[in-house]
FILOSE-832403 format. One record per residue (C-alpha): x, y, z; residue in one letter; chain. Coordinates in steps of 0.5 Angstrom, whole numbers, plus 2048, in hexadecimal, padded with zeros to 3 digits. Example, Ala and Ser with C-alpha at 12.3 -4.5 7.8 and 13.67 -1.06 7.14 Angstrom:
2
x: 819&y: 7F7&z: 810&code: A&unit: A
x: 81B&y: 7FE&z: 80E&code: S&unit: A
// end
This chain:
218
x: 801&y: 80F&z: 7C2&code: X&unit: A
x: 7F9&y: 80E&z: 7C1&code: X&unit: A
x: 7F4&y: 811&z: 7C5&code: X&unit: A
x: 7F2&y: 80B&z: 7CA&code: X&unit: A
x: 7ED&y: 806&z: 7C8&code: X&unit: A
x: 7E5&y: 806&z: 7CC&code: X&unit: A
x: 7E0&y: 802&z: 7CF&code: X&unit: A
x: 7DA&y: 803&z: 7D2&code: X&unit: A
x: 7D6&y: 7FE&z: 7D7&code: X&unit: A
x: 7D0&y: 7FE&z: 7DC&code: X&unit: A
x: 7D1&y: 7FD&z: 7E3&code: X&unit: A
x: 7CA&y: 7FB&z: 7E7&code: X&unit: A
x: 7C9&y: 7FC&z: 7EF&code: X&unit: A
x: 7C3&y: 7FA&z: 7EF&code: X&unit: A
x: 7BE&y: 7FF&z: 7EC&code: X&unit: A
x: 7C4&y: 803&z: 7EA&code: X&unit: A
x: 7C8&y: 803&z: 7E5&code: X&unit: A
x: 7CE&y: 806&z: 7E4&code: X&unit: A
x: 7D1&y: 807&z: 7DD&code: X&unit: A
x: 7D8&y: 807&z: 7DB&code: X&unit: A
x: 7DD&y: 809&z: 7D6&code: X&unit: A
x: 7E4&y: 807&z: 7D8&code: X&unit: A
x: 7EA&y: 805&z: 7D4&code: X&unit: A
x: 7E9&y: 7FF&z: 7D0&code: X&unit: A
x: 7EF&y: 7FB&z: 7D4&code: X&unit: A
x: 7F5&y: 7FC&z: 7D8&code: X&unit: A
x: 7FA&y: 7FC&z: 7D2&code: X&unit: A
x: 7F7&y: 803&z: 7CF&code: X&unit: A
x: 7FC&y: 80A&z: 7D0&code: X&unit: A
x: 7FB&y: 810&z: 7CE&code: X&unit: A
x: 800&y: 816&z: 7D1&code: X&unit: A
x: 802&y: 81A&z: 7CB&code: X&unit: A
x: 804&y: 820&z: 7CF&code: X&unit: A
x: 807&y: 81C&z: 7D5&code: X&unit: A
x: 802&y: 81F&z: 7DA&code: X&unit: A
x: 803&y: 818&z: 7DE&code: X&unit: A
x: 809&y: 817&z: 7DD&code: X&unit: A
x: 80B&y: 81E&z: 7E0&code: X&unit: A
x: 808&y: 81B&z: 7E6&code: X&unit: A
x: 80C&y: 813&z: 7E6&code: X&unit: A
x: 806&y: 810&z: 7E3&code: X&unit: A
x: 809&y: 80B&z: 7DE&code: X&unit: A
x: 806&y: 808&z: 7D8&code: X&unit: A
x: 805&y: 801&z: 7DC&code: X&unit: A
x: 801&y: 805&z: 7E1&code: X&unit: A
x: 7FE&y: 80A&z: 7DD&code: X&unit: A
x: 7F8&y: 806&z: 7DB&code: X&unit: A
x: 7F7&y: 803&z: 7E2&code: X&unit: A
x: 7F2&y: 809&z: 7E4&code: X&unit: A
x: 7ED&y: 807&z: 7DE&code: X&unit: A
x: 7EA&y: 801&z: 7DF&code: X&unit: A
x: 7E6&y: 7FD&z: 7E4&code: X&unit: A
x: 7E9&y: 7FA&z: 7E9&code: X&unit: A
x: 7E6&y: 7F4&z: 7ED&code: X&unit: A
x: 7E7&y: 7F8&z: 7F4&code: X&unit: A
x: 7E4&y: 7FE&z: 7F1&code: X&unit: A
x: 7DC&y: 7F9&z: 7EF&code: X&unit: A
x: 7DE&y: 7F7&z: 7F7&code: X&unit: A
x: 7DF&y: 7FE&z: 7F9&code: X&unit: A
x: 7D9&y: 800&z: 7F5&code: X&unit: A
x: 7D4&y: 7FA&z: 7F6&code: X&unit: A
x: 7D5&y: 7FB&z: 7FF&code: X&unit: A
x: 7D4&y: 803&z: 7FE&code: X&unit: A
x: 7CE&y: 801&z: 7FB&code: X&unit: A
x: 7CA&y: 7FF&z: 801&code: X&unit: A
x: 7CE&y: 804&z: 806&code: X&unit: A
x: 7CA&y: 809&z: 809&code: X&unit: A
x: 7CE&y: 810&z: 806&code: X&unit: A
x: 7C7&y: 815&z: 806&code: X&unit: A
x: 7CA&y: 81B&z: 809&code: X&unit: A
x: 7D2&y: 819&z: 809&code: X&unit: A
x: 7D8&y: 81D&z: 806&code: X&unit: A
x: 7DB&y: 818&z: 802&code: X&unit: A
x: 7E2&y: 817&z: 7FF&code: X&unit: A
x: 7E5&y: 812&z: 7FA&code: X&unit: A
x: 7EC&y: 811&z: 7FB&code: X&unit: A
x: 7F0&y: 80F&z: 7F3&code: X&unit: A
x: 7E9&y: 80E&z: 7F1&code: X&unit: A
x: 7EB&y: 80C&z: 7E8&code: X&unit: A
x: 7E5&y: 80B&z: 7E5&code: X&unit: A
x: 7E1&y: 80D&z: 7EC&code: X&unit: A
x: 7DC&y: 808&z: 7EB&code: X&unit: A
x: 7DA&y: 809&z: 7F3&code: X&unit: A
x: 7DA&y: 810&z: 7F2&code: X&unit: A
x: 7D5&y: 80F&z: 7EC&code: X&unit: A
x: 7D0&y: 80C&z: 7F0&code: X&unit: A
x: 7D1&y: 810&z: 7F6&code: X&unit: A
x: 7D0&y: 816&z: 7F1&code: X&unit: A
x: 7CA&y: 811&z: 7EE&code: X&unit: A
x: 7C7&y: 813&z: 7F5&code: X&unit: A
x: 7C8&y: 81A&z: 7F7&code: X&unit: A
x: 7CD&y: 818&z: 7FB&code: X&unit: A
x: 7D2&y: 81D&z: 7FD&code: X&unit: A
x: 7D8&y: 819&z: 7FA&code: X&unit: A
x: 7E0&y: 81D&z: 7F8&code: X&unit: A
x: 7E4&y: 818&z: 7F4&code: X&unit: A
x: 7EC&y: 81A&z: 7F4&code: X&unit: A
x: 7F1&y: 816&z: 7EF&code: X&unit: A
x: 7F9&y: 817&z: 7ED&code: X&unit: A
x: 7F8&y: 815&z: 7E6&code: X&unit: A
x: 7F7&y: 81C&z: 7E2&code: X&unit: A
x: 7F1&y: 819&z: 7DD&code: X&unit: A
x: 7ED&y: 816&z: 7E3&code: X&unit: A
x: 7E8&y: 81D&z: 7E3&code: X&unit: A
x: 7E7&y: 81D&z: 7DC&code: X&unit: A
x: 7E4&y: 816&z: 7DC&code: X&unit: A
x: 7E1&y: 817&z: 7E2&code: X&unit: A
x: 7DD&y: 81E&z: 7DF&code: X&unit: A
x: 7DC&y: 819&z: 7D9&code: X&unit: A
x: 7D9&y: 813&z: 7DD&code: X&unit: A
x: 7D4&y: 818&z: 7E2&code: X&unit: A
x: 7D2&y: 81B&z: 7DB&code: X&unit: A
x: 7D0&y: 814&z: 7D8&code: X&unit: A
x: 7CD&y: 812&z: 7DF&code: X&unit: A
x: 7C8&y: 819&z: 7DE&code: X&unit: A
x: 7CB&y: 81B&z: 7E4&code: X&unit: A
x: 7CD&y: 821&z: 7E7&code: X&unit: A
x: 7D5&y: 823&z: 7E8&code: X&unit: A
x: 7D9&y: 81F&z: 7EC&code: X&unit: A
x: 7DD&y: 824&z: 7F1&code: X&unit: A
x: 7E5&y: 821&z: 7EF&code: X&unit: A
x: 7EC&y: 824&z: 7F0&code: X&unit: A
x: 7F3&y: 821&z: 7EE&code: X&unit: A
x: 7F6&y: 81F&z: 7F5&code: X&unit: A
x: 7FD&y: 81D&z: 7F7&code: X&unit: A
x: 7FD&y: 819&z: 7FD&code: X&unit: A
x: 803&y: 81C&z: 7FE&code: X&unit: A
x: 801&y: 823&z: 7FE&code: X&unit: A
x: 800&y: 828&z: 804&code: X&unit: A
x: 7FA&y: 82C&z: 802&code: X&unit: A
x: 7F4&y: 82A&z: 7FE&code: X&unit: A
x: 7ED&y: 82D&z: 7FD&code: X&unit: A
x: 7E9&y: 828&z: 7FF&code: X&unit: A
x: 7E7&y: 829&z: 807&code: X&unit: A
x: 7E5&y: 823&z: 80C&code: X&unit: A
x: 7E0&y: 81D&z: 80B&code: X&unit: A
x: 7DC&y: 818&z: 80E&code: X&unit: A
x: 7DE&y: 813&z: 80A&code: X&unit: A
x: 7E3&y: 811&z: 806&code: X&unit: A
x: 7E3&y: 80B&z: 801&code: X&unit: A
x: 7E9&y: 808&z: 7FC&code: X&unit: A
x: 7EA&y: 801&z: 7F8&code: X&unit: A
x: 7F1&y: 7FF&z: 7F7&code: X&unit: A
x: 7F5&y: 804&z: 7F8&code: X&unit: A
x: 7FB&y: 802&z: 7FC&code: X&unit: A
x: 800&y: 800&z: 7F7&code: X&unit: A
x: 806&y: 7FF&z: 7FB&code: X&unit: A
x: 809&y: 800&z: 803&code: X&unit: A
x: 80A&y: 808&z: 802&code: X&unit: A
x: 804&y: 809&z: 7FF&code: X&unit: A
x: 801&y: 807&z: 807&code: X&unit: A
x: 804&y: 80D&z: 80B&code: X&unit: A
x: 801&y: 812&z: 805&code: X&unit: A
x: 7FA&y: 80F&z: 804&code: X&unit: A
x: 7F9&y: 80E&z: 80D&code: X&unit: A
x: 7FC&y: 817&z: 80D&code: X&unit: A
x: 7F7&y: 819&z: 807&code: X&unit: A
x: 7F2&y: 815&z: 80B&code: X&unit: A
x: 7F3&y: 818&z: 812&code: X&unit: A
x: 7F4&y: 81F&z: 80E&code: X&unit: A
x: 7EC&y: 81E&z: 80B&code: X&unit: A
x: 7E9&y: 81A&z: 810&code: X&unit: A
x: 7E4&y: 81D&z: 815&code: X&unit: A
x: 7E5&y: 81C&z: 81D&code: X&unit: A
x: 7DF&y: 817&z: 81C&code: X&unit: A
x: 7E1&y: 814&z: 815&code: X&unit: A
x: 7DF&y: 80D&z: 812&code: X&unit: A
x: 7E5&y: 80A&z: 80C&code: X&unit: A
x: 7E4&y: 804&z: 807&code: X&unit: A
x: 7E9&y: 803&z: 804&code: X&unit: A
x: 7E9&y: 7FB&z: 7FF&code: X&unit: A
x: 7F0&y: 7F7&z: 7FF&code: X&unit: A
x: 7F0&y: 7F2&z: 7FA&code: X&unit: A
x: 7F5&y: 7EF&z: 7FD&code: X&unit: A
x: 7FC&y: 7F3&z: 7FD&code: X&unit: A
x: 7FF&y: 7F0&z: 804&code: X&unit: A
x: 7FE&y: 7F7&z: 806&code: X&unit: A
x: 7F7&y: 7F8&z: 80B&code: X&unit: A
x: 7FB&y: 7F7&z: 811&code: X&unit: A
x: 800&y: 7FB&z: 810&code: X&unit: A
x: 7FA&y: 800&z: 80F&code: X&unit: A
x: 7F5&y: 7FE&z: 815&code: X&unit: A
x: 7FC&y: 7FF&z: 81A&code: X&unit: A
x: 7FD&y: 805&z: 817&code: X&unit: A
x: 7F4&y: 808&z: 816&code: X&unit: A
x: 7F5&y: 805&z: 81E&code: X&unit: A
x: 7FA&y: 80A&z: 820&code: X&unit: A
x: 7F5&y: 80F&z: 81E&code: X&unit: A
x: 7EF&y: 80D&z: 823&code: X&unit: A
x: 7EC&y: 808&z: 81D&code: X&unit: A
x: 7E9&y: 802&z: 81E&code: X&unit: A
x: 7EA&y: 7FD&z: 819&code: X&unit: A
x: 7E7&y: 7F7&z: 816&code: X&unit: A
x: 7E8&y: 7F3&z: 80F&code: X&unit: A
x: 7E1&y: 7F0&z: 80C&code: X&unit: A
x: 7E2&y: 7EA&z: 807&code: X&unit: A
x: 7DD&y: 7ED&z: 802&code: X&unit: A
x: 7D7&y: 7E8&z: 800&code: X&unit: A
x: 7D2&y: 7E7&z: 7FB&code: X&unit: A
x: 7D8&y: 7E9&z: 7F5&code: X&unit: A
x: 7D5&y: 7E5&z: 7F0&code: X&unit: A
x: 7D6&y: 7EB&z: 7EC&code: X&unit: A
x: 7DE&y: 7EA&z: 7EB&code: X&unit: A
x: 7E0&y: 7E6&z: 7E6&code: X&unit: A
x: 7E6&y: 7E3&z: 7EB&code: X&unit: A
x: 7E5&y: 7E1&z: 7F3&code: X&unit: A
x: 7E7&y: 7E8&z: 7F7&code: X&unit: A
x: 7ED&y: 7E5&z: 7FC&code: X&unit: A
x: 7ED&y: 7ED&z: 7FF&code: X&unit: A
x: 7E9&y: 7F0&z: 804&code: X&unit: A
x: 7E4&y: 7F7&z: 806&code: X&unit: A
x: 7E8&y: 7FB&z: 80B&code: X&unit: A
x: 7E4&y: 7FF&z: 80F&code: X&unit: A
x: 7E7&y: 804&z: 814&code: X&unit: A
x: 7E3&y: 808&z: 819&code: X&unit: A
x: 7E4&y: 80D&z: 81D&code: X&unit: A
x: 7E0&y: 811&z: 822&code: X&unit: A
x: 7D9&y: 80C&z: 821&code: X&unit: A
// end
């Protein structure tokens, strides 16, 4: 087993330029002590935490023109955190969380290469009862529901991190699993609504998902 292989890239909004340094492709796996493993992440998965997504440049493009001055703000799953980098960009104060045990280590790497400060992380399991990180304004995440069961641990890890007045965005490229979220973000005093993304000529392919805004207390 080889150490994975490497890209680096520029991501611009605007006039800010987000570099990058990721997994050269989805098909990299490196897990010599069985650290992902240990924690169900297969070989298949492994390298899905290493790359950019097209949810996550719509995720990051729309937080580009969000008000976030003076917001706590949480990134759910974030992998590369390319939302979390610009918001650090910024001065925002921004938390980034994942599963996956090598996001921190990329995470550190990427705030380096940006010339920026740290980036508050903690590994999270959404399962978990008791974590570190406190209440947010808002709470932000691409792509992350994977399968059904996923839906009641995100919306519980969501309600235990939220604010009474909170806003959450979360992009959904198109997984058949935004209504079963918006009923359930509803049951918690959410308002919900689903916005088709505009102007994604930054993607290669048509994005047939949508924004997820959920708000409550506004």
């Amino acid at each position: 087993m080889t150490n994975p292989r490497l890209c680096y890239q520029t991501i611009e909004f605007g006039k800010i330029d987000i570099h990058l340094c990721t997994l050269r492709d989805k098909q990299e796996f490196y897990d010599p002590a069985g650290v992902a493993e240990a924690l169900g992440i297969s070989s298949a998965t492994w390298p899905l935490f290493g790359v950019i997504w097209p949810s996550s440049l719509v995720l990051a493009h729309y937080i580009s023109d969000y008000q976030t001055k003076s917001k706590r703000i949480l990134e759910v799953g974030c992998g590369m955190a390319l939302s979390s980098l610009l918001l650090n960009k910024r001065s925002d104060s921004i938390t980034a969380t994942d599963y996956h045990p090598e996001v921190e280590h990329f995470l550190k790497r990427n705030a380096l290469l940006n010339k920026d400060a740290p980036i508050a992380y903690e590994q999270v399991d959404w399962a978990a009862t008791h974590d570190e990180l406190g209440v947010f304004d808002l709470i932000i995440g691409s792509d992350i529901l994977y399968e059904d069961q996923h839906i009641a641990l995100l919306v519980n890890f969501i309600e235990n991190h939220a604010k009474p007045i909170c806003e959450v965005i979360l992009v959904d490229p198109g997984r058949g699993r935004k209504n079963k979220l918006s009923a359930e973000m509803i049951k918690l005093g959410y308002k919900a609504d689903h916005i088709k993304p505009k102007h994604t000529d930054y993607l290669e392919k048509e994005f047939k998902g949508h924004i997820l805004k959920f708000t409550r207390g506004l």
